[in-house]
N, C-alpha and C positions, 0 to 999 in steps of 0.2 A: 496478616489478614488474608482472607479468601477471598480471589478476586474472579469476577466472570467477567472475559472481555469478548467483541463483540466487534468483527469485521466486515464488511461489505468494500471491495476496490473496485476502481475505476472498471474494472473487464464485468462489473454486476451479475456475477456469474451463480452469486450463492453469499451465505453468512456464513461464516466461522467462527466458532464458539471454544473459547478454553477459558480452563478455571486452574489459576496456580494460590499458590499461598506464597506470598511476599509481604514483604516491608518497604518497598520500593526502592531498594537497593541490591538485596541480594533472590536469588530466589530458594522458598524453601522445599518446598515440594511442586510438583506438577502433576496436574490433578487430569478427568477425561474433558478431551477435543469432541468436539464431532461437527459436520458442515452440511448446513440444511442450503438448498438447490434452491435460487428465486424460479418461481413461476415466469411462463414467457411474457403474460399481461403486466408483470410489476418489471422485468425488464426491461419491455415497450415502454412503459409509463416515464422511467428513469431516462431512455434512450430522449423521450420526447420532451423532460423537464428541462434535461442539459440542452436540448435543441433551442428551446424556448431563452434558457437562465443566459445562453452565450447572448443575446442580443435584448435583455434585460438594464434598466437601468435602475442603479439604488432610490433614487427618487420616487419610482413606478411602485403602483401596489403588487402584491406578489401575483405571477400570474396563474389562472386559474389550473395549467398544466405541470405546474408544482406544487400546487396544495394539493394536487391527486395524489403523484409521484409522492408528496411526503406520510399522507396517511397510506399509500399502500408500504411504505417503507417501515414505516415504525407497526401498523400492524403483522409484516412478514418477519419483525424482529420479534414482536411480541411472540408468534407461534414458536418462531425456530428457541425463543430462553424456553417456554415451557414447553416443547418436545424433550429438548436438553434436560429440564431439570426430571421429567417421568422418566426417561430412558436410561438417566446413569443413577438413578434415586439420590439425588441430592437435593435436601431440606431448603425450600426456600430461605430460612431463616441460620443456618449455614455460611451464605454468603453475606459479607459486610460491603462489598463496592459492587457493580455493573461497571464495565468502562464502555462506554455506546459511543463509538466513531460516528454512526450514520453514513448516509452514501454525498456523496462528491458529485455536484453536478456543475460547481462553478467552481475554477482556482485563478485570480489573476493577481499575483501579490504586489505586482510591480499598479495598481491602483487598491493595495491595504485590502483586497478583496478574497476571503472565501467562503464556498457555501456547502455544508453539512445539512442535507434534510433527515429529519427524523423528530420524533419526539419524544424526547430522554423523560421530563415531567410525566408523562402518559406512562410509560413504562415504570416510574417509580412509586407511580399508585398504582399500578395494576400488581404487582409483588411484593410490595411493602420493603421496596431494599432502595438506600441510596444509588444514584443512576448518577456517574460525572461523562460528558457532553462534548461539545465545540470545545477538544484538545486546541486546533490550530489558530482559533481567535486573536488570544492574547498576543499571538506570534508575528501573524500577519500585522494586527494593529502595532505593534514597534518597528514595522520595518524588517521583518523577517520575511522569508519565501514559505513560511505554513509549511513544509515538507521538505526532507521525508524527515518522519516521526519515530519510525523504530530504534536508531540509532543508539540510543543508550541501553535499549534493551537488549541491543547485539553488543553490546559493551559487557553487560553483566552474565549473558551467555558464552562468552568469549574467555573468563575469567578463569585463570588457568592453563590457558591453549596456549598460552603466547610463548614461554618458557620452552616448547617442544618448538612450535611452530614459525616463529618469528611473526612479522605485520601478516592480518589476513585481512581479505575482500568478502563483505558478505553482500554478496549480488542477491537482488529481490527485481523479477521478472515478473511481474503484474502487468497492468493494462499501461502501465509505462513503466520504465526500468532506473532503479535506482542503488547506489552504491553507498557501501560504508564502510570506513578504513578504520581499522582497530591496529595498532601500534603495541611494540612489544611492553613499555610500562601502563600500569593501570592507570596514573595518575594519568597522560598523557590523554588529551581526548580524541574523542570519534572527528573523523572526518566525513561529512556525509552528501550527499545532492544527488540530483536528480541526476541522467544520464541520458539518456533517451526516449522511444520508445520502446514498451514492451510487446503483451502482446494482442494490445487493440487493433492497431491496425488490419494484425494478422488475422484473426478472429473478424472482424467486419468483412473482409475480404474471405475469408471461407463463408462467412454467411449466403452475400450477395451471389459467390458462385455454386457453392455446395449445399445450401442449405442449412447447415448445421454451426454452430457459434464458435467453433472451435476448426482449429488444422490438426485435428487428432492423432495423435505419433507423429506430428509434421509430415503425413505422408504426402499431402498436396504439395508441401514443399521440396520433400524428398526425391518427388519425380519431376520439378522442375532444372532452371538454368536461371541464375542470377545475371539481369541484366547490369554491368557494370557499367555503362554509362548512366543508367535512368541510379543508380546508384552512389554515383559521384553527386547526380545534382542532387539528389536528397540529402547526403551530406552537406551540402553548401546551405543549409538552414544557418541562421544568425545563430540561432541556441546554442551551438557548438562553438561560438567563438566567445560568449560569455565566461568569466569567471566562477566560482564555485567560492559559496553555494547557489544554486540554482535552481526552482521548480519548474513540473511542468504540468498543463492541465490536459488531458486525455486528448482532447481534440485539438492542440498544436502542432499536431501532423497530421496530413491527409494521404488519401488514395491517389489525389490531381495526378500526379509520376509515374505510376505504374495502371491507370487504366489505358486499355485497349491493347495490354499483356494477356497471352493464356490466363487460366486459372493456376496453372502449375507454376510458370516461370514468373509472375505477380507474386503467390506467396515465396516464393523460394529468393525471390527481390527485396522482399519486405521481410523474410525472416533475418538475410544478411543484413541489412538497415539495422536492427534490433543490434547482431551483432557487434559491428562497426561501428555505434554510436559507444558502446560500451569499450571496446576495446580502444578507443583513439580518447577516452577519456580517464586513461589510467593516467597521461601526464597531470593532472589535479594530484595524485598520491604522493603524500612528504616522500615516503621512501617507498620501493618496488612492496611487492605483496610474493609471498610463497608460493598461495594458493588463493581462490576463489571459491567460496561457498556459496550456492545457487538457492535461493529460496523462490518461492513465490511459482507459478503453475508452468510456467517457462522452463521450467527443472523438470518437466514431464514429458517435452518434448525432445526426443533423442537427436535429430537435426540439427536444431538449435544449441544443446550441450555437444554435439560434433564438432560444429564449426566454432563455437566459444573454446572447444579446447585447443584447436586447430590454430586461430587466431592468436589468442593469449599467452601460449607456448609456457604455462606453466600448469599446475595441476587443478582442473576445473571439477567439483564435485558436490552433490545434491547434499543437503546440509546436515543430512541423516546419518551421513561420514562421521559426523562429529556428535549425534546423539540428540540432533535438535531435530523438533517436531515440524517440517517443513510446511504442512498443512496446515499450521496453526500460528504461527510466528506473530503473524501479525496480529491474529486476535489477543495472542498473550502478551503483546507489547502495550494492549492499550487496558489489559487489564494490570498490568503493570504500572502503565503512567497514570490509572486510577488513583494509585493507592500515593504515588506521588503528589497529585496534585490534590488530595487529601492532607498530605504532609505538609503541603506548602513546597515542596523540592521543584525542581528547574525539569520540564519536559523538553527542552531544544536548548543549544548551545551556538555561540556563534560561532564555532566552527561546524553543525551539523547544518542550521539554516537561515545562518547568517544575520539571527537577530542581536542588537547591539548588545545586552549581558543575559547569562544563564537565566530563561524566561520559563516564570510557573505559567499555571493555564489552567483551564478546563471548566466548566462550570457544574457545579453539583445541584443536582434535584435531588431534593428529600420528597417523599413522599407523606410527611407529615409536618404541616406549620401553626407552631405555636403563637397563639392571641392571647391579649388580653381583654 
């Protein structure tokens, strides 16, 4: 089946769009990527719904700075599918699934809580193509951590590697940072959880000083000095003493530690945090890893893949090493788990996020319902 999946992360930076042909096992071809940029006003909106969602309670009606956030959300997805489908010429009628993530503005699993705005229904009548939804629902609700979710998808890209490579890491660097251990048999499953932060912090923290959303080349961090005390106590967060698997929601780490730091030695503080959360949770891996494959926009930062190599002391490298579209991973995971949770197949495992057995998920809008 042809699948179009459809990413926005925690760092709200853009959507990312890939279309593969799967069966939700293996994949058969891989079709065009391309990543449409959010606006700074649907940014702001999202910045202020999670502002809003963190001090939300399920009982309250939803509040009015999320039903903004969710229609500018689902209308910036509706442009970025049909940019995508005029600019690679692909037939609406072509594609059999949508897999729409939506954006994350609430994750707390440890209260059965997470929240995906977006509206997949909307989308499914506006293209006439099934739209499947709230992947992390079903997850959450049994007692799972809702994240992370690509994990089997780095299982079926991984397919073949293991025989050359031995266990690989495929690190994914977004707005928080998350690991998945792929083992040298296939049958053997993923191991996956959260790890740290990625690169929200760091991004907030160029904003407020520099202007711009991003530590671009890590150069802000590159000209600073890593304060190693203010850095020990950010490691002393409870999260790191948790077991695996674990999530986490964007905003469980703050600035509090590193203000009243230069601009330079702040981010160059916070880009080591990133690192050292990630490296001091390799002890969760059954067995050591070869190497580290870096997906997600953290892979573009040269700083950051320095001192990950530096730290890790084995071979740290952009995922592209191995033929995977790093741009796009995550969008093709969830066009992936479309077509799964179409099939009925299990999206998480409890060893990716700790829900008690192999849990399907997703919800499907059709864009056409039959009456009598």
């Amino acid at each position: 089946m042809r699948a179009l999946g459809l990413m926005s992360g925690t760092s709200a930076d853009g959507i990312d769009l890939a279309l593969i042909d799967t069966d939700g096992e293996r994949i058969a071809h891989f079709g065009p990527v391309m990543t449409v940029p959010l606006t700074p006003t649907t940014r702001a909106a999202i910045r202020e719904a999670s502002r809003v969602a963190a001090a939300w309670d399920p009982g309250q009606a939803v509040p009015g700075a999320v039903r903004e956030a969710e229609a500018r959300v689902t209308e910036a997805h509706r442009a970025a599918i049909e940019h995508f489908l005029a600019r690679t010429g692909t037939p609406r009628d072509a594609i059999g699934v949508i897999g729409f993530h939506g954006q994350t503005i609430l994750h707390r699993p440890d209260q059965h809580l997470t929240w995906q705005i977006g509206d997949g229904l909307a989308l499914a009548y506006e293209f006439s193509i099934d739209v499947v939804g709230q992947f992390r629902l079903a997850d959450v609700a049994a007692g799972g951590q809702g994240a992370p979710f690509a994990p089997l998808y780095h299982q079926a890209l991984a397919r073949g590697m293991m025989e050359r490579d031995g266990p690989i890491a495929v690190l994914n660097i977004g707005g928080v940072s998350n690991l998945t251990w792929i083992g040298l048999d296939p049958e053997e499953a993923p191991v996956a959880f959260d790890c740290g932060p990625g690169n929200a912090l760091i991004d907030d923290w160029a904003l407020a000083h520099t202007g711009r959303p991003v530590d671009a080349d890590g150069a802000l961090a590159g000209a600073g000095e890593v304060d190693i005390q203010i850095l020990n106590q950010m490691m002393d967060h409870p999260f790191f003493d948790l077991g695996v698997p674990k999530s986490l929601d964007r905003d469980d780490f703050t600035l509090g530690a590193v203000r009243g730091l230069a601009a330079e030695d702040g981010a160059a503080t916070l880009t080591a945090f990133t690192v050292e959360a990630i490296a001091q949770a390799r002890v969760h891996f059954p067995r050591p890893v070869t190497r580290f494959l870096v997906t997600g926009g953290g892979r573009h930062n040269p700083v950051m893949m320095e001192m990950l190599g530096t730290r890790l002391g084995v071979a740290v490298q952009p995922v592209e090493s191995a033929g995977w579209r790093g741009d796009s991973i995550e969008a093709e995971a969830f066009a992936y788990l479309a077509v799964r949770a179409l099939r009925g197949l299990a999206l998480s495992l409890p060893t990716t996020t700790g829900v008690p057995v192999p849990m399907p998920g997703g919800q499907v809008f059709r864009p056409m319902r039959m009456s009598r």
